[in-house]
Residue, then its C-alpha position, 0 to 999 in steps of 0.5 A: x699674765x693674770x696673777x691672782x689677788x694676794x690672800x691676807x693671812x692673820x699673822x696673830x693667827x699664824x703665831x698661834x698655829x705655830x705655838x700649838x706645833x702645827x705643821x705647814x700642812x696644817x697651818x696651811x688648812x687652818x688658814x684656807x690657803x695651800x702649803x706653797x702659799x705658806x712656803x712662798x710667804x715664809x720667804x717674802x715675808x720677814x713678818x711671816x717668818x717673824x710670825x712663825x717663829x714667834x709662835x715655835x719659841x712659845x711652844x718650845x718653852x712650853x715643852x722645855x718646862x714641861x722636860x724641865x718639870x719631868x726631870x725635877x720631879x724624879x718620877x720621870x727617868x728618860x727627861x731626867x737623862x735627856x735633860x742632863x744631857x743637853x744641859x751637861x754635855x761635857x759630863x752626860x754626852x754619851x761620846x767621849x772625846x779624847x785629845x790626839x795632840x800628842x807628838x808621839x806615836x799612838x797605838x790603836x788595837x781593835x778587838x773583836x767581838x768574842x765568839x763562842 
């Protein structure tokens, strides 16, 4: 069986891909090899993965100070809601949960929507 010669990949390169958010389709093109090789590297690799991860934590810090930012400032609604409610969940979260573990019985009544 022929097997073809291994394609260095830069991993500088690949973490700079990554912290502009690009995609494996992309990273794959930036870098002249197919999305496979991307996948294939990604699990042969603890440098490769490193590498990619790397960069994915410098792009997420970008965007959370950026959210962060947004949601400061005041001018922006929807990063002030979304940033409270991942940050305060237990006050912001959208679900409420309610503690069952009494030992008695519990009443549900479902009501449906009113028709005219």
């Amino acid at each position: 069986m022929i097997t073809k010669p291994k394609i260095e990949i830069d991993l500088a390169k690949v973490t700079q891909l990554a912290s502009e958010g690009k995609t494996v389709a992309q990273m794959a093109a930036a870098l002249g090899v197919s999305d496979d090789t991307i996948y294939s590297r990604k699990r042969e690799s603890k440098e490769f993965r490193e590498a990619i991860k790397k960069g994915q934590e410098m792009s997420n810090e970008v965007i959370e100070n950026t959210l962060f930012n947004m949601a400061k400032s005041g001018e922006c609604v929807a990063a002030t809601i979304y940033w409270l409610k991942c940050r305060c969940r237990e006050r912001w979260s959208d679900k409420q949960q309610i503690d069952l573990s009494s030992s008695g019985p519990i009443q549900i009544q479902i009501i449906n929507d009113l028709k005219d």
